[in-house]
PDB file with SEQRES, HELIX, SHEET and CRYST1 records, atoms N, CA, C and O in Angstrom:
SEQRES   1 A   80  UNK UNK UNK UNK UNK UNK UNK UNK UNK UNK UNK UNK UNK          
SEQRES   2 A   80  UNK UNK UNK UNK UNK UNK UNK UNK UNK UNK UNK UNK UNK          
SEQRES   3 A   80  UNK UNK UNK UNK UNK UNK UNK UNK UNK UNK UNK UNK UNK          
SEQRES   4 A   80  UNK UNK UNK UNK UNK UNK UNK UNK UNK UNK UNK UNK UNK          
SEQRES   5 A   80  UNK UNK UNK UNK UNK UNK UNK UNK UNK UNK UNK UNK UNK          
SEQRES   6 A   80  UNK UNK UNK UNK UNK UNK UNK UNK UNK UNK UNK UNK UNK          
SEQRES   7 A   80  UNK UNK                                                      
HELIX    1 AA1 UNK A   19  UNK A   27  1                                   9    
HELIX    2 AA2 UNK A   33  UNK A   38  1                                   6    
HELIX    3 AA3 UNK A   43  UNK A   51  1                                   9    
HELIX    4 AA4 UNK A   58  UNK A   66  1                                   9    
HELIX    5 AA5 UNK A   72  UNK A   79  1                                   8    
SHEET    1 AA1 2 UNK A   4  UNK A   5  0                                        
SHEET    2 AA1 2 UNK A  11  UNK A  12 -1                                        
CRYST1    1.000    1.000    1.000  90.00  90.00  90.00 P 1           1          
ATOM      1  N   UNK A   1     -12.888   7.372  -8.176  1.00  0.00           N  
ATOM      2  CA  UNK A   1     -11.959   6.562  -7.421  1.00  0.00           C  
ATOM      3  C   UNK A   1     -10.788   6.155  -8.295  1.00  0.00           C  
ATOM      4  O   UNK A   1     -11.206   6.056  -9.449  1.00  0.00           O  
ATOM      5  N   UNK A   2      -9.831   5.951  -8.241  1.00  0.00           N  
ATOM      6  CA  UNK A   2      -8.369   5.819  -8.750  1.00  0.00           C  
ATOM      7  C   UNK A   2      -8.311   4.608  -8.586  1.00  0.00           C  
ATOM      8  O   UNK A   2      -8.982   4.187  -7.644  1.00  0.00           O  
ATOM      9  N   UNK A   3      -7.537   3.610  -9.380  1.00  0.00           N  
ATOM     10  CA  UNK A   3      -7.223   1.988  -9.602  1.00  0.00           C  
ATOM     11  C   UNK A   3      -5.385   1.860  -8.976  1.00  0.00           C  
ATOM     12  O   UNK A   3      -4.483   2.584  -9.396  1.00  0.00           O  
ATOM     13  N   UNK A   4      -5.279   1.168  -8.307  1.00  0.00           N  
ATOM     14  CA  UNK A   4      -4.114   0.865  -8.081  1.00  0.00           C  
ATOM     15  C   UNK A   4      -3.419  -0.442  -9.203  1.00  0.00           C  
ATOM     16  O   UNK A   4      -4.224  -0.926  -9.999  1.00  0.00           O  
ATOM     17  N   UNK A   5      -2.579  -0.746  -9.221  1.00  0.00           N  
ATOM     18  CA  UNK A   5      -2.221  -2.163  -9.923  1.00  0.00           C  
ATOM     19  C   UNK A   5      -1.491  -3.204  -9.104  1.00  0.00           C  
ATOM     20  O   UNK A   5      -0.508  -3.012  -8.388  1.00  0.00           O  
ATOM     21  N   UNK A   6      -1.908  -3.941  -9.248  1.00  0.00           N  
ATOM     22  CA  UNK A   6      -1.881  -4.986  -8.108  1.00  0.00           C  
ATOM     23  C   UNK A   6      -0.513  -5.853  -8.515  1.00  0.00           C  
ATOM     24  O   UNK A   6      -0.241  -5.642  -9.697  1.00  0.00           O  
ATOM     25  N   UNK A   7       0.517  -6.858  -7.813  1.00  0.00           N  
ATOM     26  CA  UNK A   7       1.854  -7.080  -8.304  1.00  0.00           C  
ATOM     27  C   UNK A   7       1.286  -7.789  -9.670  1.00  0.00           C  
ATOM     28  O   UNK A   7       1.890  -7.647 -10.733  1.00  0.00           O  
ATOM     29  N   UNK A   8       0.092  -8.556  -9.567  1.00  0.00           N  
ATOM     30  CA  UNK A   8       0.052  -9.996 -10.522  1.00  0.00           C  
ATOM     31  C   UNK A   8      -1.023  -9.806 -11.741  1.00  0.00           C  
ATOM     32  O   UNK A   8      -1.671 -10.674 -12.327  1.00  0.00           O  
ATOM     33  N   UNK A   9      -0.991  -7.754 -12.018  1.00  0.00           N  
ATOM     34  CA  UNK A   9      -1.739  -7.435 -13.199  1.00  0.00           C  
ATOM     35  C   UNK A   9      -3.229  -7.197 -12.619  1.00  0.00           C  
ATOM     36  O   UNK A   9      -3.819  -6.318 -13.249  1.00  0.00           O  
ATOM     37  N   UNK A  10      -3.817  -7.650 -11.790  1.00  0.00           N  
ATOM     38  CA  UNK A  10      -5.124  -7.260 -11.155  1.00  0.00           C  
ATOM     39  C   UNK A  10      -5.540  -5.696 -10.630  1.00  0.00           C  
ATOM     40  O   UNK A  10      -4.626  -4.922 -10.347  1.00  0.00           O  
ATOM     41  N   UNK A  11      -6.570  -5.381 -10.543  1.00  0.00           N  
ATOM     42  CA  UNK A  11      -6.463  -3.972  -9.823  1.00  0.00           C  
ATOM     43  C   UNK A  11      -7.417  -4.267  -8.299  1.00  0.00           C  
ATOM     44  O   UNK A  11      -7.932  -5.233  -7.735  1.00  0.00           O  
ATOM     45  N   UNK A  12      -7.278  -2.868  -8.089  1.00  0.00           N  
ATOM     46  CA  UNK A  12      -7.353  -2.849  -6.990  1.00  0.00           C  
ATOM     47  C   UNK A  12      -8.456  -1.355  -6.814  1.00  0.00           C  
ATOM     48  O   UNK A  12      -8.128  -0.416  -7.539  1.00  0.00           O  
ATOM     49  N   UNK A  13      -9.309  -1.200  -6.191  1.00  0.00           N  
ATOM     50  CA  UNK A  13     -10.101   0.258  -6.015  1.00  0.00           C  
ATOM     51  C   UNK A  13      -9.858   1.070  -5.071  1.00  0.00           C  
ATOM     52  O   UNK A  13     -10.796   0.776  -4.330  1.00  0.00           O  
ATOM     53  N   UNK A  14      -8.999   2.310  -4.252  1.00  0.00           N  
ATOM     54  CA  UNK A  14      -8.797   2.932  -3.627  1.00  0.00           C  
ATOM     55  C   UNK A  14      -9.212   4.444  -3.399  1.00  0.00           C  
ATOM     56  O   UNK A  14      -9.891   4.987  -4.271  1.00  0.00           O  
ATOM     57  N   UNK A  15      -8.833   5.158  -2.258  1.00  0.00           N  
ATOM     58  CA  UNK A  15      -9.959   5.855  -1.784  1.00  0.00           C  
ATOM     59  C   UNK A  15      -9.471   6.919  -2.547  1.00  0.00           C  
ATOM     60  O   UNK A  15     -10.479   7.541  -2.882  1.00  0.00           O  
ATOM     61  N   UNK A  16      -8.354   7.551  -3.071  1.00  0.00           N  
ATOM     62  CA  UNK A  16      -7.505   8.528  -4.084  1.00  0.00           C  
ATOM     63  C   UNK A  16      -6.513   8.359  -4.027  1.00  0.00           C  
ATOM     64  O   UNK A  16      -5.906   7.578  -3.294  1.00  0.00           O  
ATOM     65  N   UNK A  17      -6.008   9.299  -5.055  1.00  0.00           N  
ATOM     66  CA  UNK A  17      -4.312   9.335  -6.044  1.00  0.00           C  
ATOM     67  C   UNK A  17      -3.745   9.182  -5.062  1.00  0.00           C  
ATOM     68  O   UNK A  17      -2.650   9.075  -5.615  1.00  0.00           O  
ATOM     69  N   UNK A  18      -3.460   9.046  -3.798  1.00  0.00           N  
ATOM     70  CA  UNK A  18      -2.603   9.109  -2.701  1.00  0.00           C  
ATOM     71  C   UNK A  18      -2.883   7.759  -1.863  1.00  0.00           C  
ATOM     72  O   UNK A  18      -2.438   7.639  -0.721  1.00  0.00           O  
ATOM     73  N   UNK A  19      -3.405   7.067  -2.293  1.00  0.00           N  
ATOM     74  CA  UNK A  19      -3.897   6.633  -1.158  1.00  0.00           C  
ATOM     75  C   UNK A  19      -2.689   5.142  -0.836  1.00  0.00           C  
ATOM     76  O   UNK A  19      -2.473   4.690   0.288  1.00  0.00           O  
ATOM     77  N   UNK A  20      -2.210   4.743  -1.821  1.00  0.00           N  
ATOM     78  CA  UNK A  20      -0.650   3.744  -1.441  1.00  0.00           C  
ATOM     79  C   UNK A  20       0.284   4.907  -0.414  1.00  0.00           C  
ATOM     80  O   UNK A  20       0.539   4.420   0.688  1.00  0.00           O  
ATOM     81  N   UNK A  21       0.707   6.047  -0.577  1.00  0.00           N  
ATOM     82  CA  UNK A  21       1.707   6.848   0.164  1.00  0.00           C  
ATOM     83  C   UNK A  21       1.262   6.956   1.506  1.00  0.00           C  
ATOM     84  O   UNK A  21       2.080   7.138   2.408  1.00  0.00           O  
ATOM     85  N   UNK A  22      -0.579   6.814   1.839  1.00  0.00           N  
ATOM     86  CA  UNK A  22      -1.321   6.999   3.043  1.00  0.00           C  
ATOM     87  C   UNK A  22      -0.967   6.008   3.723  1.00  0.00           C  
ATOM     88  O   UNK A  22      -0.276   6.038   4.742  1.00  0.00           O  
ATOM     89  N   UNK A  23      -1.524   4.869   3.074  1.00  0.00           N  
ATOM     90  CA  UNK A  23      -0.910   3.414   3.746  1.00  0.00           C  
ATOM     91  C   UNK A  23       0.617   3.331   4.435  1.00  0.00           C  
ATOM     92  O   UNK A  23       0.998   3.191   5.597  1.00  0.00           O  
ATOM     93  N   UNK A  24       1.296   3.483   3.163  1.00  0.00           N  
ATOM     94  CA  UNK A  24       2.847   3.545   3.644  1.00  0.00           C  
ATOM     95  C   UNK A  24       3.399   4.104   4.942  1.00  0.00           C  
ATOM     96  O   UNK A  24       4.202   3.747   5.804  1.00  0.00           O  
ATOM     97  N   UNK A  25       2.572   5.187   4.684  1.00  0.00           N  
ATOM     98  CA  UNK A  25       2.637   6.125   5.846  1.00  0.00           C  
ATOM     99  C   UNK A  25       2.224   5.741   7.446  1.00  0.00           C  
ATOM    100  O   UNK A  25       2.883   5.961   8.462  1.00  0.00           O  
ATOM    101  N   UNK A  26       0.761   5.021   7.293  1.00  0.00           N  
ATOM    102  CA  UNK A  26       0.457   4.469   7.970  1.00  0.00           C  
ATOM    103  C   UNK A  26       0.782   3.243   8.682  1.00  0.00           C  
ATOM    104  O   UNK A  26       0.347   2.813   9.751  1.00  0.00           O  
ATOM    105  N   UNK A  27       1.929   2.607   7.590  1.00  0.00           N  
ATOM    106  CA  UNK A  27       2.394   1.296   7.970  1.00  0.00           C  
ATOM    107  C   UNK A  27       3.457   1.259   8.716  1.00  0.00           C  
ATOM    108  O   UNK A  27       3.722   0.334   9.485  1.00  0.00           O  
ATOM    109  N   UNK A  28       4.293   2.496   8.496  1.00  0.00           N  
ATOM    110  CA  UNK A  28       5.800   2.639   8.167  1.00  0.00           C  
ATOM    111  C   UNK A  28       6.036   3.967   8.724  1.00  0.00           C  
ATOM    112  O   UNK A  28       6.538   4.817   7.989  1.00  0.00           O  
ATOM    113  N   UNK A  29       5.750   4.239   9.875  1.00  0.00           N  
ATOM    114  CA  UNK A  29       5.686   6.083   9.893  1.00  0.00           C  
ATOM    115  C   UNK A  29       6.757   6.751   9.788  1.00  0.00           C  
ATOM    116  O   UNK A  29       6.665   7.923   9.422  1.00  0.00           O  
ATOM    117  N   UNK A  30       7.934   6.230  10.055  1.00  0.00           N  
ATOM    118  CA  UNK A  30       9.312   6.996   9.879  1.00  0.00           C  
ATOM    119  C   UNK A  30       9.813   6.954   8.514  1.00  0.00           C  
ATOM    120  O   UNK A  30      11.025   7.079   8.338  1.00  0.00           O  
ATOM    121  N   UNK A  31       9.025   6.793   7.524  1.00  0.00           N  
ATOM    122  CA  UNK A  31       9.709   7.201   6.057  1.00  0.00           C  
ATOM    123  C   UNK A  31       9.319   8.292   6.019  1.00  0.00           C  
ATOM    124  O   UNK A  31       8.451   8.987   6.548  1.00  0.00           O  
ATOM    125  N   UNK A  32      11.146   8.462   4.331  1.00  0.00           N  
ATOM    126  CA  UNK A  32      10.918  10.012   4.373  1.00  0.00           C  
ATOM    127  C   UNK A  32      10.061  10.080   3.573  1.00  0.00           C  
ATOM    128  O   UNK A  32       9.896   9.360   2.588  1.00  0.00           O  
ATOM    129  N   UNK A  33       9.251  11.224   4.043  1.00  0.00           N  
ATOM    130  CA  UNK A  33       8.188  11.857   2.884  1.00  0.00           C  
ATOM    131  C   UNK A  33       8.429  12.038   1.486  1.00  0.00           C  
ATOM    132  O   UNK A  33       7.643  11.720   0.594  1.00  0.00           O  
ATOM    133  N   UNK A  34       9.748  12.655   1.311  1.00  0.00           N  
ATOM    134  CA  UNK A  34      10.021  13.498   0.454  1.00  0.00           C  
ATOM    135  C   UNK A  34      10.352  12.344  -0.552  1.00  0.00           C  
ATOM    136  O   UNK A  34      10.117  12.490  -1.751  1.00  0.00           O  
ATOM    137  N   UNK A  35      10.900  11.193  -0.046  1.00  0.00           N  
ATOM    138  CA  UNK A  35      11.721  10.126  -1.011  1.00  0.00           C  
ATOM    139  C   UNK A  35      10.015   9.376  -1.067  1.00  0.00           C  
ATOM    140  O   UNK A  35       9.752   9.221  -2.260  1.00  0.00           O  
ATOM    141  N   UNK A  36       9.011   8.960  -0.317  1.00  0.00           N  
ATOM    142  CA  UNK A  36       8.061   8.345  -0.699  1.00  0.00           C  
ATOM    143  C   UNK A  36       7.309   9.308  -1.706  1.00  0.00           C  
ATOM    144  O   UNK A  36       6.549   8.682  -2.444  1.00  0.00           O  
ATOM    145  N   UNK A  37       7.328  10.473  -1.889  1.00  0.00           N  
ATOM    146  CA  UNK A  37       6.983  11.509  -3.104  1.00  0.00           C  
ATOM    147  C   UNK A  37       7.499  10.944  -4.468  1.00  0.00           C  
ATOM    148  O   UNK A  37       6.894  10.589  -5.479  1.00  0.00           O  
ATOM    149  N   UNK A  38       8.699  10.978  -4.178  1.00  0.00           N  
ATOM    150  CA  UNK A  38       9.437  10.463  -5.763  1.00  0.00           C  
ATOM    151  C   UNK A  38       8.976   9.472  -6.285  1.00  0.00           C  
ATOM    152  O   UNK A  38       8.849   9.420  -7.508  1.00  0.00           O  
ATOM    153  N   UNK A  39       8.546   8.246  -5.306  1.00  0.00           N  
ATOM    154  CA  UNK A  39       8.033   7.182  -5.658  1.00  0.00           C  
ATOM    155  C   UNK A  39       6.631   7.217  -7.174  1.00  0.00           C  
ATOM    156  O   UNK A  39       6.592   6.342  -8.040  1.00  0.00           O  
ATOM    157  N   UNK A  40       5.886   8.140  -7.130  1.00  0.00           N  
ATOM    158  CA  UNK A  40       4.672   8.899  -7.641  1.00  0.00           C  
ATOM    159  C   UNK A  40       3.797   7.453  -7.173  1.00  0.00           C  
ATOM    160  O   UNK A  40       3.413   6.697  -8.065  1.00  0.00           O  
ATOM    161  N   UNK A  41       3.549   7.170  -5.890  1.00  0.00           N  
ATOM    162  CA  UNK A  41       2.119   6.185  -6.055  1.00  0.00           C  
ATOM    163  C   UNK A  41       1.953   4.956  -6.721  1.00  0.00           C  
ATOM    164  O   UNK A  41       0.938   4.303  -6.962  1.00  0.00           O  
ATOM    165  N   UNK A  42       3.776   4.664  -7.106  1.00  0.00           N  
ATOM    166  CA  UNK A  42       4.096   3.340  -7.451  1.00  0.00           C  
ATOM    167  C   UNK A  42       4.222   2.030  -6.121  1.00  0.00           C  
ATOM    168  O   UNK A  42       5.146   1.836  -5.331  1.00  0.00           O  
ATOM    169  N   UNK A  43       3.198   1.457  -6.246  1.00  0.00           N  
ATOM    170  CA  UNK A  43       3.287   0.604  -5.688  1.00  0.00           C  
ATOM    171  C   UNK A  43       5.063  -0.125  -5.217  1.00  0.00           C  
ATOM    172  O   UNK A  43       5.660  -0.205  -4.143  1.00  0.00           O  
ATOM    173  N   UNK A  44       5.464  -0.607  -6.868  1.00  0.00           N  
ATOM    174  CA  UNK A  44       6.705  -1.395  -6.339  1.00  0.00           C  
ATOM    175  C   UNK A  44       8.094  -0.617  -5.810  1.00  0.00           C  
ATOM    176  O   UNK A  44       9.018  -1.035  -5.111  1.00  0.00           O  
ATOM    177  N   UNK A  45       7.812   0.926  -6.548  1.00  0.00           N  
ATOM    178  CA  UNK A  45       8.727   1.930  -6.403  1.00  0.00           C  
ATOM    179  C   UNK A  45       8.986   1.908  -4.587  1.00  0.00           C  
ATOM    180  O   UNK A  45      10.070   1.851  -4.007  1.00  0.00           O  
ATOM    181  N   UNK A  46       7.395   1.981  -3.888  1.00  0.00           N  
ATOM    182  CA  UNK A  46       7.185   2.135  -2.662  1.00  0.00           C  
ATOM    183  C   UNK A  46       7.793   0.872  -1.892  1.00  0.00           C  
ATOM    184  O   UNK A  46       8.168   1.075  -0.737  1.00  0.00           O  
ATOM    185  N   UNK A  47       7.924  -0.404  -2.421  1.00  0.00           N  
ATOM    186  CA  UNK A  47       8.229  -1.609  -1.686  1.00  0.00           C  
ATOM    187  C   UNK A  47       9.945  -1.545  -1.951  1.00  0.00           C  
ATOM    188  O   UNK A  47      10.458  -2.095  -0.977  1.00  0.00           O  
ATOM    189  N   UNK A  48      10.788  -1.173  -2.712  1.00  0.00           N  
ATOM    190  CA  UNK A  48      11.761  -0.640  -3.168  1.00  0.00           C  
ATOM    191  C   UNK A  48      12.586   0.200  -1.796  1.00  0.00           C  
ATOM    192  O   UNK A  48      13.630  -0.051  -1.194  1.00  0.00           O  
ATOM    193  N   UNK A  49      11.359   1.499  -1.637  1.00  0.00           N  
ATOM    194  CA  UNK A  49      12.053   1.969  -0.636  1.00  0.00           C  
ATOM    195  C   UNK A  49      11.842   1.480   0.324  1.00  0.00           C  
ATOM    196  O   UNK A  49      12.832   1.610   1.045  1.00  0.00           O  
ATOM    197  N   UNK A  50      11.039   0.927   0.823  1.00  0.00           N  
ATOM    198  CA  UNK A  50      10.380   0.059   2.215  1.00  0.00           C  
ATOM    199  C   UNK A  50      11.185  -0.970   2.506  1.00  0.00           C  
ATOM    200  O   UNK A  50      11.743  -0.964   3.604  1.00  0.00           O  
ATOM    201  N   UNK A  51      11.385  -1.946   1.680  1.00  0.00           N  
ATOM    202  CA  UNK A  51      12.502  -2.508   1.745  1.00  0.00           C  
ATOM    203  C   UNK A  51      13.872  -2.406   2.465  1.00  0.00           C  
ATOM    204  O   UNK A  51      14.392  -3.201   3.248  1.00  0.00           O  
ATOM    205  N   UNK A  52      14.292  -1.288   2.022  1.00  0.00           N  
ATOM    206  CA  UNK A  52      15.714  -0.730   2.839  1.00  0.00           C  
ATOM    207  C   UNK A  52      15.420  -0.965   4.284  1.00  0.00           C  
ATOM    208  O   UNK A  52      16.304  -1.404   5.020  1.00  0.00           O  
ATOM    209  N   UNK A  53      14.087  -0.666   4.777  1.00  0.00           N  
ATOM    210  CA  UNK A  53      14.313  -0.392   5.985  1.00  0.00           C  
ATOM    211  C   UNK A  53      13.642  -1.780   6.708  1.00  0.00           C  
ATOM    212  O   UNK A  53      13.821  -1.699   7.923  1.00  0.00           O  
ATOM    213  N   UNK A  54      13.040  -2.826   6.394  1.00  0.00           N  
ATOM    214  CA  UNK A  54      12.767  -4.321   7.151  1.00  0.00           C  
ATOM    215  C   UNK A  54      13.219  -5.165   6.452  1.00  0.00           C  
ATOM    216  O   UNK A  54      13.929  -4.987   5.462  1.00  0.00           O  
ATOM    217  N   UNK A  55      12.830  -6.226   6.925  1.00  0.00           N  
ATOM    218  CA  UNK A  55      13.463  -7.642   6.516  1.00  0.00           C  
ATOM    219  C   UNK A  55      11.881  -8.331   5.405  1.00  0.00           C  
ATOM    220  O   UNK A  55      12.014  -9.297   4.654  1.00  0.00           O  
ATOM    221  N   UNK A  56      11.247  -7.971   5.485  1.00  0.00           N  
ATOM    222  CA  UNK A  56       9.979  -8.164   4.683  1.00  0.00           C  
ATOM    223  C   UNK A  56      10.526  -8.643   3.029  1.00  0.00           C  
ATOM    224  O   UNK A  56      11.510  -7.939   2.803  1.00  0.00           O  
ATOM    225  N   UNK A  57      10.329  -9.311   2.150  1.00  0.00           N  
ATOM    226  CA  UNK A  57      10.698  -8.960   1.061  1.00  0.00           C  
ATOM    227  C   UNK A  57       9.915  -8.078   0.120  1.00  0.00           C  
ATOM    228  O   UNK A  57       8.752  -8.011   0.515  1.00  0.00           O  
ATOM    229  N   UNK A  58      10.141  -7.300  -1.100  1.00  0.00           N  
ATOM    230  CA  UNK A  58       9.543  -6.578  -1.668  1.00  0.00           C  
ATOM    231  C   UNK A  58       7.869  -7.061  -2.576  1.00  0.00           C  
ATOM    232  O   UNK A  58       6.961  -6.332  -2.975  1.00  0.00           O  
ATOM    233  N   UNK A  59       8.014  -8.399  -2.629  1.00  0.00           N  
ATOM    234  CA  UNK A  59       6.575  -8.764  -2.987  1.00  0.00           C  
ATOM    235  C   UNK A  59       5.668  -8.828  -1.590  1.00  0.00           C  
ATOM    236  O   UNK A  59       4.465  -8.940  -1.828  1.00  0.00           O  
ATOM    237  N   UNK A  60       5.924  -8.793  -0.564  1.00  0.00           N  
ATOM    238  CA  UNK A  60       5.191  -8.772   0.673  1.00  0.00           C  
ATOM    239  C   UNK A  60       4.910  -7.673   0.872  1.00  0.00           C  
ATOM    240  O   UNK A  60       3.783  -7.442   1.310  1.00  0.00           O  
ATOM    241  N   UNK A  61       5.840  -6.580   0.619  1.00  0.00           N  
ATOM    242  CA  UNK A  61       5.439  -5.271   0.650  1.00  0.00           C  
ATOM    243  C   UNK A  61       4.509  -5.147  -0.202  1.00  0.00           C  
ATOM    244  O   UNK A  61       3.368  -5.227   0.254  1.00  0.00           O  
ATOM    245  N   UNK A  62       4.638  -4.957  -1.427  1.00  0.00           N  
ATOM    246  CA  UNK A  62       3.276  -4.744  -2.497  1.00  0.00           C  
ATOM    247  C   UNK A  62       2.162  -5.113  -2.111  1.00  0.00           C  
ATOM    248  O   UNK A  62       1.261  -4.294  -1.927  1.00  0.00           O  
ATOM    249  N   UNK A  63       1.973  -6.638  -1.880  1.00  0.00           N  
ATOM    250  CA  UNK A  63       0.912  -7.148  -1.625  1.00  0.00           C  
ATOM    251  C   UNK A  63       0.332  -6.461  -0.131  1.00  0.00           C  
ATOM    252  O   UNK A  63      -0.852  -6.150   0.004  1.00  0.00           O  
ATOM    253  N   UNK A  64       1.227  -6.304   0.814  1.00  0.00           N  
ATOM    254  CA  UNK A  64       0.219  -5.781   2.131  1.00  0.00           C  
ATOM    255  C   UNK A  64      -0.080  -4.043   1.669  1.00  0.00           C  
ATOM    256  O   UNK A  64      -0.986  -3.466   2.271  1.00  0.00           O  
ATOM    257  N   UNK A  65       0.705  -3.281   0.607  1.00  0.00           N  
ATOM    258  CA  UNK A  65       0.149  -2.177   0.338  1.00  0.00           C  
ATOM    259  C   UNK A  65      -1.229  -1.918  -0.609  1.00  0.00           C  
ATOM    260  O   UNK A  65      -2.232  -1.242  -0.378  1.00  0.00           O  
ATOM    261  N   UNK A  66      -0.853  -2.733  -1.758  1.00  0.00           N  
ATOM    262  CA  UNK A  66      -2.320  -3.247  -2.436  1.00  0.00           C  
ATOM    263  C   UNK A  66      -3.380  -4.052  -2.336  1.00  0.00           C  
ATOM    264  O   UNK A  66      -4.159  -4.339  -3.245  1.00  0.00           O  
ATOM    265  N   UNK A  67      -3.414  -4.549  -0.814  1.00  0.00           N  
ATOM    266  CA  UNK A  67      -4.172  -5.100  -0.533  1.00  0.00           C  
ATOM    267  C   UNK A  67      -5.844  -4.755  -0.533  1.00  0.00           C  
ATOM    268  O   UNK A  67      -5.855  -3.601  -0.107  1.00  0.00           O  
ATOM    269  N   UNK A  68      -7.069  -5.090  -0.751  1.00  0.00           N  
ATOM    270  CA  UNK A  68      -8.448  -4.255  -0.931  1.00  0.00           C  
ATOM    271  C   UNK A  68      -8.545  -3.676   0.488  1.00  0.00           C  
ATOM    272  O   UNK A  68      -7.779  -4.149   1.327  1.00  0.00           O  
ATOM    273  N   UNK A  69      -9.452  -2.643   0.877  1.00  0.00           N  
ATOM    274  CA  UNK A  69      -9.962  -2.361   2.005  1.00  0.00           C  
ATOM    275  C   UNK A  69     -10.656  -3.025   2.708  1.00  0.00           C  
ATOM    276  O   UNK A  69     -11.026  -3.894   1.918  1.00  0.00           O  
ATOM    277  N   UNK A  70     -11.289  -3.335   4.018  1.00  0.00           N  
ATOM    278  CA  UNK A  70     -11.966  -3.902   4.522  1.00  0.00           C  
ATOM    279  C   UNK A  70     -13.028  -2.847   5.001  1.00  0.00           C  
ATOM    280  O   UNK A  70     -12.502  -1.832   5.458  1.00  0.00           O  
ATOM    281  N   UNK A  71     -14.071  -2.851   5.001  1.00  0.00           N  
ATOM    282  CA  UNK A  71     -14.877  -1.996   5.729  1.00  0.00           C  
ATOM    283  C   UNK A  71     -15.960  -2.548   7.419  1.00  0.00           C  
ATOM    284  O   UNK A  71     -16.403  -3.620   7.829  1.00  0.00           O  
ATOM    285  N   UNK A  72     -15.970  -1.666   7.730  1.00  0.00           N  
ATOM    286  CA  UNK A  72     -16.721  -2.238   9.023  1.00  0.00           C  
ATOM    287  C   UNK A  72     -17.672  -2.772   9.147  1.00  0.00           C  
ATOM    288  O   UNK A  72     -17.984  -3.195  10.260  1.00  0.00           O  
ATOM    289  N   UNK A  73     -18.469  -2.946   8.073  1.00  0.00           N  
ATOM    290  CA  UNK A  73     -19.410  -4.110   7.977  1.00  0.00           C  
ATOM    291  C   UNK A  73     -18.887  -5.456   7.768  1.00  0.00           C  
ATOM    292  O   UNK A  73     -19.116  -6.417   8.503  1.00  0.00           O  
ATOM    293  N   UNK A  74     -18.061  -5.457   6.556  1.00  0.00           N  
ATOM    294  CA  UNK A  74     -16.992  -6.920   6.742  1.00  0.00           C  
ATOM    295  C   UNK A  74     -16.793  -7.299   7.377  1.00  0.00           C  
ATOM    296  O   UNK A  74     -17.230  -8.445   7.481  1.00  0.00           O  
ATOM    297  N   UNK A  75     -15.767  -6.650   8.680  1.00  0.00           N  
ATOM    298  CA  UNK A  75     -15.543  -6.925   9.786  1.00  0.00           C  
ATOM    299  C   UNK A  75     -15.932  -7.830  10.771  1.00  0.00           C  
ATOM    300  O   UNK A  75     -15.547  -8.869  11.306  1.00  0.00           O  
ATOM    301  N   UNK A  76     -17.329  -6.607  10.815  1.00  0.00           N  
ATOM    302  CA  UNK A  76     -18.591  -7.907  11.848  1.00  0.00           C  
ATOM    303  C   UNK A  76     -18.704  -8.928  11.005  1.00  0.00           C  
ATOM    304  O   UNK A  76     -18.714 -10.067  11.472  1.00  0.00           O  
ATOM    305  N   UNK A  77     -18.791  -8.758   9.869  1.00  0.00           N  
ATOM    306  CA  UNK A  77     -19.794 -10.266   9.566  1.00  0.00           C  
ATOM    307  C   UNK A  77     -18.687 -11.538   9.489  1.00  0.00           C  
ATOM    308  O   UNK A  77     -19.102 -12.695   9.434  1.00  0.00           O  
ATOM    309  N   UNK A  78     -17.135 -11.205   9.490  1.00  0.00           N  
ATOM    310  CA  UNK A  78     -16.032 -12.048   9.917  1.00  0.00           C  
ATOM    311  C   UNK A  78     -16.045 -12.688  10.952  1.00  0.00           C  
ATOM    312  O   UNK A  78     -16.185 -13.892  11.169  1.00  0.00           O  
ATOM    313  N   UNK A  79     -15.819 -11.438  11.888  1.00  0.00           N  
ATOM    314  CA  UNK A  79     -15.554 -11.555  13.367  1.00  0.00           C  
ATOM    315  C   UNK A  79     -16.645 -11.946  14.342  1.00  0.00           C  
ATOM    316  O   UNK A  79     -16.591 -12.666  15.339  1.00  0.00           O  
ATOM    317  N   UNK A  80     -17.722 -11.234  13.753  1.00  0.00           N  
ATOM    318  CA  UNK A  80     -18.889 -11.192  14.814  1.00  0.00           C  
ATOM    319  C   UNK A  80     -19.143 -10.408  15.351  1.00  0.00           C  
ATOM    320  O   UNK A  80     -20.074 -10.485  16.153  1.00  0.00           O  
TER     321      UNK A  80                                                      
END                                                                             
């Protein structure tokens, strides 16, 4: 599993080398690919370009991209 770095020096455990560009992707679907490539899986690089396109600021971005996973057991035991 691959470590992300989190804005405030912490890490983070993710599912692979790709997996911030997945998110992005997932968050954000009309970015360009090609410019989220350049980024290489930099977190802030990614909030940088994300940025341009909402009103969000760039530490909000980081943080909702490096955020941990939740899994579906979590879930229930949150929600119910």
């Amino acid at each position: 599993m691959a470590t992300i770095e989190r804005a405030r020096g912490g890490s983070v455990r993710s599912d692979g080398p790709d997996a911030l560009e997945r998110r992005a992707m997932a968050l954000w679907p009309r970015l360009d690919r090609a410019a989220l490539r350049r980024c290489h899986n930099d977190a802030h690089r990614i909030a940088a370009l994300v940025a341009r396109r909402t009103t969000m600021p760039p530490e909000a971005i980081v943080a909702v991209l490096t955020m941990p996973r939740v899994d579906d057991e979590e879930v229930s035991t949150w929600f119910g």
